[in-house]
C-alpha positions as CSV (number, residue, x, y, z in Angstrom):
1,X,84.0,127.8,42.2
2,X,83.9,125.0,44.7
3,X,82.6,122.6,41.8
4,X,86.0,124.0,39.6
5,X,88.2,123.3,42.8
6,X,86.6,119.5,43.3
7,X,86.7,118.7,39.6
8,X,90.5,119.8,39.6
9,X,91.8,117.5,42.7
10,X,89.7,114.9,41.5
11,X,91.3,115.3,38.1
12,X,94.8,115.6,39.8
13,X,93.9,111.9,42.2
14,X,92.7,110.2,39.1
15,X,95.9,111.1,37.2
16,X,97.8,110.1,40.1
17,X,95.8,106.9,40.7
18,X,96.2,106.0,37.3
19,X,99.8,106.2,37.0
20,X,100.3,104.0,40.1
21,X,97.7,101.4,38.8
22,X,98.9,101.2,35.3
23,X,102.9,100.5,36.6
24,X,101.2,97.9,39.2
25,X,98.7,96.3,36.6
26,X,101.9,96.2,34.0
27,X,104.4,95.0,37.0
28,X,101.9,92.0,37.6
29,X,100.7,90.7,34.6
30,X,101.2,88.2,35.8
31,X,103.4,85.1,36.5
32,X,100.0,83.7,38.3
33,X,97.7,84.1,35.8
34,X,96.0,81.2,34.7
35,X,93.8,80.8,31.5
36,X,91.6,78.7,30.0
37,X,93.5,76.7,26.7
38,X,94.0,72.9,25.6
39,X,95.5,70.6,28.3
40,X,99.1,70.1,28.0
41,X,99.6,72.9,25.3
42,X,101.5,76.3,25.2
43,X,99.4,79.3,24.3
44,X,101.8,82.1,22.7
45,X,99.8,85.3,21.6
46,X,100.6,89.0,21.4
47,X,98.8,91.0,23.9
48,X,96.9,93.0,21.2
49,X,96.0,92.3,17.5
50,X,97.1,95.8,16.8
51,X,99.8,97.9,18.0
52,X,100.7,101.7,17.2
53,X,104.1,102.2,15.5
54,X,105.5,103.8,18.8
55,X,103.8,101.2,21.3
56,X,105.7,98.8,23.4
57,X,105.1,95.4,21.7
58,X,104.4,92.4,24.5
59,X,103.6,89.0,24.0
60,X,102.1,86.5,26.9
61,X,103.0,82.6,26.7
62,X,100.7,80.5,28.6
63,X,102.5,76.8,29.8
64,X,99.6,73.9,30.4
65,X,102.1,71.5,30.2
66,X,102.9,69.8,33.1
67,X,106.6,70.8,33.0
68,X,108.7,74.0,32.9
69,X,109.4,75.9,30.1
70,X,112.7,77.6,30.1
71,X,113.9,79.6,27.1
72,X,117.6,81.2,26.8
73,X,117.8,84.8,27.5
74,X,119.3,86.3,24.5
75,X,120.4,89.7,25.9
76,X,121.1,91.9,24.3
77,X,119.4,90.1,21.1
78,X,115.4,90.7,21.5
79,X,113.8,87.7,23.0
80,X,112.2,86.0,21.1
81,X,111.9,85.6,16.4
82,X,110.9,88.5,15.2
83,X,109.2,87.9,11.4
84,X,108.1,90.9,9.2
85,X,105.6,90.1,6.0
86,X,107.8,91.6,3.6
87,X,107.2,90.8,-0.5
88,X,105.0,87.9,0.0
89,X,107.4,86.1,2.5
90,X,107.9,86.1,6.4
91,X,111.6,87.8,6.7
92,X,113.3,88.0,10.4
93,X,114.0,91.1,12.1
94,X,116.4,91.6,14.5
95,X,118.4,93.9,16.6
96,X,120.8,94.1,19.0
97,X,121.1,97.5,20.8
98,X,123.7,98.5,23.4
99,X,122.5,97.0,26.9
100,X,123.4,96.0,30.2
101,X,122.7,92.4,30.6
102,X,124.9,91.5,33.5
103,X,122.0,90.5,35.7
104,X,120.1,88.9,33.0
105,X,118.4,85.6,33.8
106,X,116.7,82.8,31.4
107,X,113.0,83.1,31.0
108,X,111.1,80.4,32.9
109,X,107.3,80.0,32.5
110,X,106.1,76.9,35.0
111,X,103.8,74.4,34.7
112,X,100.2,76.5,34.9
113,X,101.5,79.8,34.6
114,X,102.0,82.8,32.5
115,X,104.6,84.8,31.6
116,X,104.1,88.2,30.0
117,X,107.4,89.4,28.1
118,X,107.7,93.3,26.8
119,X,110.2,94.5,23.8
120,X,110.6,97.9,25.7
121,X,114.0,97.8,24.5
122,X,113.6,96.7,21.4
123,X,109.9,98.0,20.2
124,X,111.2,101.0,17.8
125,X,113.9,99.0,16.2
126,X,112.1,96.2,15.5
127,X,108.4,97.0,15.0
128,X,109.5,100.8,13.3
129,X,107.6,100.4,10.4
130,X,103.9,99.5,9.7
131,X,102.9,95.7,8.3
132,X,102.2,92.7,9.0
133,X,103.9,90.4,12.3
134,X,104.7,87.4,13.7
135,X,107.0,85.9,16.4
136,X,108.2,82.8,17.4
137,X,110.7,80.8,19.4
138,X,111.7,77.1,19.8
139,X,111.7,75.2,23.0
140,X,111.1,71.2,23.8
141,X,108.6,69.8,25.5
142,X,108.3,66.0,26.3
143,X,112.0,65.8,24.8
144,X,110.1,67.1,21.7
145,X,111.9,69.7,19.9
146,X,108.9,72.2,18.8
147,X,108.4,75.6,17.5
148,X,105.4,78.3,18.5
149,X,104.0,81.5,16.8
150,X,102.0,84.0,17.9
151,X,99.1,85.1,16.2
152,X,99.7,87.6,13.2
153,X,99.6,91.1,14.2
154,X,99.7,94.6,13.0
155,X,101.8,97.8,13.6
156,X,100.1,101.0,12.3
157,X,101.2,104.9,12.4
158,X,100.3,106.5,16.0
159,X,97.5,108.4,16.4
160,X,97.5,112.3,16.1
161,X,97.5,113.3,19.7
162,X,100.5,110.7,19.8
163,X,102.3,112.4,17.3
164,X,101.7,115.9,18.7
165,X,102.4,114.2,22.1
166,X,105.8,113.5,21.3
167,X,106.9,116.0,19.2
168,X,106.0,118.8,21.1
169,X,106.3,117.9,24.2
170,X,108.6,114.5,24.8
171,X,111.1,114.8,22.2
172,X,112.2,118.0,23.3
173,X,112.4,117.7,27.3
174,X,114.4,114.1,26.4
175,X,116.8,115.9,24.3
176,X,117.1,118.2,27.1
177,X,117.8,115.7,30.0
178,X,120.5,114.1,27.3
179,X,122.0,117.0,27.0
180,X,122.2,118.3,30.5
181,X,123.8,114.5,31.2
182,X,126.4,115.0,28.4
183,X,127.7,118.8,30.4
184,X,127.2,117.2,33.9
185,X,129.9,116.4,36.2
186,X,130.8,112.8,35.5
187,X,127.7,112.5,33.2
188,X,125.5,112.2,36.3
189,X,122.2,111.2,35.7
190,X,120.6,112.0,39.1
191,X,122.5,116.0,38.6
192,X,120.4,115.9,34.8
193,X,117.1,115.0,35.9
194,X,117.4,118.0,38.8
195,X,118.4,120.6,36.2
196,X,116.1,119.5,33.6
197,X,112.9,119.4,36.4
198,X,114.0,122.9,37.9
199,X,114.2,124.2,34.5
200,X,110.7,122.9,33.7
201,X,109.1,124.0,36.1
202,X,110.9,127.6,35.8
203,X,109.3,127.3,32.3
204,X,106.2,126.7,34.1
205,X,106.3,129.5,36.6
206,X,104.2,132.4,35.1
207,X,100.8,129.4,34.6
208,X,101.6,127.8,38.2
209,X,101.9,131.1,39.6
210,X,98.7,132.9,38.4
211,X,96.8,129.6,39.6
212,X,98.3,130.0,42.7
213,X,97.6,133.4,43.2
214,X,94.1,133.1,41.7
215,X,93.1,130.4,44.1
216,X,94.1,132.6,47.1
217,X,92.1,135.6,45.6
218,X,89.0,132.9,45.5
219,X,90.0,131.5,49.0
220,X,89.6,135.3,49.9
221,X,85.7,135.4,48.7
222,X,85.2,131.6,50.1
223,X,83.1,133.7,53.1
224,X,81.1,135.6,50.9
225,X,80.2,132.5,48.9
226,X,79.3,130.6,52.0
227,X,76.8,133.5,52.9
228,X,75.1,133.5,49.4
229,X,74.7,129.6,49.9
230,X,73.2,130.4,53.0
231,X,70.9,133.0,52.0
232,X,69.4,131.3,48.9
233,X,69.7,127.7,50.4
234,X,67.8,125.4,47.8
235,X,67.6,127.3,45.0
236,X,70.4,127.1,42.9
237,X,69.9,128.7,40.2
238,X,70.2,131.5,42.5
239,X,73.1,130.5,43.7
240,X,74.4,130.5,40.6
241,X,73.3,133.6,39.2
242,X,74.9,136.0,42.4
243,X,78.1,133.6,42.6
244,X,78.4,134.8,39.0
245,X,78.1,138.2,40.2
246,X,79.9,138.0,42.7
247,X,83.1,136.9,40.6
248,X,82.5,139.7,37.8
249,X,82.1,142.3,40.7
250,X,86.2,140.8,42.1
251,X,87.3,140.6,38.7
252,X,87.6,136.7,39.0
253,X,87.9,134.3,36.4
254,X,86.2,131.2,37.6
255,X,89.1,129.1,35.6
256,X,91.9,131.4,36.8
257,X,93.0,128.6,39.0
258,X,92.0,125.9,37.1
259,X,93.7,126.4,33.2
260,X,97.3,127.3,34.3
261,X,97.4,124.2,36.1
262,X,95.9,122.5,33.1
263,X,98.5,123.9,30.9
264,X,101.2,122.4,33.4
265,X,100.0,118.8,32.6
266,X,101.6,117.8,29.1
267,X,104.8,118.9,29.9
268,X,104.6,117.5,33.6
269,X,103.7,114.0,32.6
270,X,106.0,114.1,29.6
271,X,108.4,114.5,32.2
272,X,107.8,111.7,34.4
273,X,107.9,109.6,31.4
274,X,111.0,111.3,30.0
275,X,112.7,110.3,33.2
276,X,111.4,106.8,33.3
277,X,112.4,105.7,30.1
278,X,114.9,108.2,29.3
279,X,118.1,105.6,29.6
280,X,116.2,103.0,27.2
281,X,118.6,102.5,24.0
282,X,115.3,102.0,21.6
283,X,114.3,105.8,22.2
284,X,117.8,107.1,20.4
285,X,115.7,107.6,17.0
286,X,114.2,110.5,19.4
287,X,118.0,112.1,19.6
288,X,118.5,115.1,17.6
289,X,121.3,115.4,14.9
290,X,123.8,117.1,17.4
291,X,123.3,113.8,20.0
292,X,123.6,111.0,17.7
293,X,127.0,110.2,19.0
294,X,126.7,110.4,22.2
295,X,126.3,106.9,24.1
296,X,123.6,106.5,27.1
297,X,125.9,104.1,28.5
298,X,128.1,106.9,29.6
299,X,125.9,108.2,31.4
300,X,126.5,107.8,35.0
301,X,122.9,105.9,36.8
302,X,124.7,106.0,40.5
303,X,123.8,109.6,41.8
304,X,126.4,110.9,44.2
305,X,127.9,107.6,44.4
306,X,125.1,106.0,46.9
307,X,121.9,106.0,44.8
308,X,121.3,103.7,41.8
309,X,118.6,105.6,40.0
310,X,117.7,102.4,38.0
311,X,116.7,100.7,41.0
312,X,114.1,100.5,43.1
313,X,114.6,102.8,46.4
314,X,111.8,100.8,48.8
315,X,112.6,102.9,52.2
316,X,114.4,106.3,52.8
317,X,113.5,108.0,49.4
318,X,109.6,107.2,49.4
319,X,109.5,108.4,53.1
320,X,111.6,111.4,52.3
321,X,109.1,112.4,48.7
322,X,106.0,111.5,51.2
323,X,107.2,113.8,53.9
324,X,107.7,116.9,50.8
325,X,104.1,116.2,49.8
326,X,102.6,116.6,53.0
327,X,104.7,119.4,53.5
328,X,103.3,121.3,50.0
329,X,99.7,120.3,50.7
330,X,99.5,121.9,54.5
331,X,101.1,125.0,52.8
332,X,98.9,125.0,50.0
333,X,95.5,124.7,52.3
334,X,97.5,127.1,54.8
335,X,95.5,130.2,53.4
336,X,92.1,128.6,53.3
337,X,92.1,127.5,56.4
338,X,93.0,130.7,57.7
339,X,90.4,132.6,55.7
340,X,87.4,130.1,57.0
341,X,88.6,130.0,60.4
342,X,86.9,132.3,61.9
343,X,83.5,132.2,60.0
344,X,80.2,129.9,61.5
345,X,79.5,128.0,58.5
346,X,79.6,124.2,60.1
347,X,78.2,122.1,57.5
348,X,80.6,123.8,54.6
349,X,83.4,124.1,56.7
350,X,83.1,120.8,58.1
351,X,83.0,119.3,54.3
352,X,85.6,121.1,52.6
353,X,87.6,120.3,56.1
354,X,87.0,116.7,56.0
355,X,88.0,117.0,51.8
356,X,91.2,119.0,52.7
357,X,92.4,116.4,55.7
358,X,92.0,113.9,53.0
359,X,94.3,115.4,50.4
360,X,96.6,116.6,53.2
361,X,97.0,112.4,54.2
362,X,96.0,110.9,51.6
363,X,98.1,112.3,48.8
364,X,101.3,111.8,50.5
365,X,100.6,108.2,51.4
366,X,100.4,107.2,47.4
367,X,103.3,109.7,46.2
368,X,105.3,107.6,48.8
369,X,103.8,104.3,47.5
370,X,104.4,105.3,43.6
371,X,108.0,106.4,45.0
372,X,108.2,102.9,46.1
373,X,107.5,101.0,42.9
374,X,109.4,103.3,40.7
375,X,112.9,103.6,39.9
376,X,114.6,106.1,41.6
377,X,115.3,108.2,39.2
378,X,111.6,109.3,39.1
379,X,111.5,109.5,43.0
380,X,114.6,112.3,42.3
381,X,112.6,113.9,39.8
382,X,109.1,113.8,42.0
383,X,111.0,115.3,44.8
384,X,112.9,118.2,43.4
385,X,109.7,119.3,41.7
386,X,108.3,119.0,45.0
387,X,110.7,121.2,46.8
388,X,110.6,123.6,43.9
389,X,106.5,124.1,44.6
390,X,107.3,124.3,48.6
391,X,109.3,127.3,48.3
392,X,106.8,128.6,45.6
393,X,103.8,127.9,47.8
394,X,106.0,129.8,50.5
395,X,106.4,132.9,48.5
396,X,102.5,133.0,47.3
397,X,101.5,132.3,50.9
398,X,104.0,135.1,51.7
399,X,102.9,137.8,49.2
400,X,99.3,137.1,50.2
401,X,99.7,138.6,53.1
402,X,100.7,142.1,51.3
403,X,97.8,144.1,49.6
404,X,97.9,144.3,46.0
405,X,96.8,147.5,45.2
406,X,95.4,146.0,41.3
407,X,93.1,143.1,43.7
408,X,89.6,144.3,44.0
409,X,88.3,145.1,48.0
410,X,86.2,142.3,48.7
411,X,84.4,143.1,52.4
412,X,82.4,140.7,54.2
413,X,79.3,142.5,55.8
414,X,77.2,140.2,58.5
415,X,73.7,141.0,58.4
């Protein structure tokens, strides 16, 4: 079970890791790139030659002129020509959806560097339908009035997983933090996203608390494991074979731990990204019937009156989701280390120690740093699912200490 309870926290770092380097690697693509093209050209090319109908269509222009490029922010039009091969001809697209656009800026690429520019807001409305694209914009360059394409591109229907993805999963926890906005008090945002993650993970209980209380029930045999490592040291299929028998004998699952927690995944990340994105005007075709009418720009972003959840939160709310992690992991390793303290077993105990100090740390340290890079929004959302698993780890840790009269007797006999 050891090699189950490894694969799982690496699983859980990875998907961790991967979120905060996929927002860091998008963040900073990058104003500093540089790439190879003619001197004193402009490069202008989509980011992929292909795009899936629900994807978030970026382009990257590339200045090697020797002066600055600056193009007119067009807020809340999409930024740049938009052309669609429609009936043999190149016919513009174009959209203007209900934004805030007090704090936009113009779009300056300088001499040598790259800009990157996404159509989060306008991707659905715009690039909705599968074909053929282009798009374009004018600008002047050595008082030379000129106008640049991309590259054609396509836009073709999402995968299956995609589809299944959203539908089952995304569309319906969105239309739930919509809705819980429209019935909040002033249409508060920050009061929707802690409804909609308490009633999530509610949903969730019954998987996250058999995976709970199965990893205890292993935690419990953890000595008895140790001894048959120790008594067939080297031979592993062995090992194997009376680990095997030792879980059918408790009436273990060696996955008891491990596919609730699995199960917990779709909806948790769907979630995050519900919460993310959840304000952005292009995802309305995702609103069901009884929503249509109802305008995200009623709904309320400053939580409690002190907390833009649109905005990044670089201090007290990173700290305060770092110190809730830390808090969940020492409960959560609160049992093992209890069942192994009192055992001589130095070279295991030592290792899973050393791995258990490290998620203890560790984890907290790069919750706070995703916190920190996030809008706050999500840090809301990462913290009162946090708090909800505290007092759930409390309870298991709680009830563990009761006998369960169903639980096989599991006695530890030195030799």
């Amino acid at each position: 079970m050891d090699k189950f309870n490894k694969i799982l926290k690496n699983v859980l770092i990875f998907l961790i890791i991967f979120l905060i380097v996929n927002y860091i690697a998008q963040s900073c693509q990058s104003n500093n790139t540089q790439i190879n093209t003619n001197p004193g050209s402009i490069t202008f090319t989509s980011t992929s030659n292909e795009f899936s109908r629900r994807e978030d269509v970026s382009v990257n222009i590339f200045n090697d002129s020797k002066e600055t490029i600056t193009l007119p922010n067009e807020c809340p039009g999409e930024p740049f020509e938009v052309y669609r091969f429609e009936n043999n001809s190149w016919l513009q697209k174009t959209i203007t959806p209900k934004l805030d656009c007090k704090n936009t800026a113009e779009l300056k690429v300088e001499a040598g560097k790259e800009l990157k520019v996404a159509y989060t807001n306008w991707s659905n409305g715009l690039f909705g339908e599968m074909g053929r694209y282009k798009i374009s914009f004018a600008t002047t360059i050595n008082k030379k009035p000129i106008t640049i394409s991309t590259n054609e591109f396509t836009v073709v229907k999402e995968g299956i997983f995609r589809q299944l993805f959203t539908g089952l999963f995304y569309r319906p926890i969105y239309n739930g933090l919509i809705f819980l906005a429209s019935i909040a008090p002033h249409h508060d945002l920050g009061i929707a996203i802690i409804l909609l993650t308490i009633l999530i993970r509610t949903i969730l209980l019954v998987p996250s608390q058999k995976s709970m209380k199965s990893q205890r029930r292993m935690q419990e045999l953890q000595p008895r494991l140790n001894k048959i490592k120790e008594q067939h040291k080297g031979d592993q299929q062995k090992i194997a074979s009376e680990t095997m028998a030792l879980w059918k004998e408790a009436k273990i699952s060696p996955f008891g731990s491990c596919l609730p927690i699995l199960m917990q995944f779709p909806f948790l990340i769907a979630l995050f990204y519900v919460i993310q994105n959840g304000l952005n005007p292009d995802n309305t075709y995702l609103l069901y019937a009884q929503y249509e009418n109802f305008s995200l720009s009623d709904i309320n972003t400053n939580f409690l009156g002190i907390l833009d959840l649109t905005a990044i939160n670089f201090y007290v709310l990173p700290v305060i989701i770092g110190g809730l992690q830390f808090i969940q992991m020492k409960l959560s390793f609160a049992k093992k280390q209890q069942a192994e303290g009192a055992k001589n077993v130095p070279e295991t105990k030592n290792e899973m120690a050393m791995a258990n100090s490290m998620m203890t740390y560790v984890m907290p340290v790069m919750i706070a740093v995703f916190t920190a890079t996030l809008p706050a929004g999500v840090g809301i959302y990462w913290g009162t699912s946090t708090l909800y698993g505290i007092i759930q780890q409390l309870f298991v840790n709680k009830g563990g200490k009761k006998k369960d009269p169903n639980e096989p007797t599991v006695k530890v006999i030195n030799s």
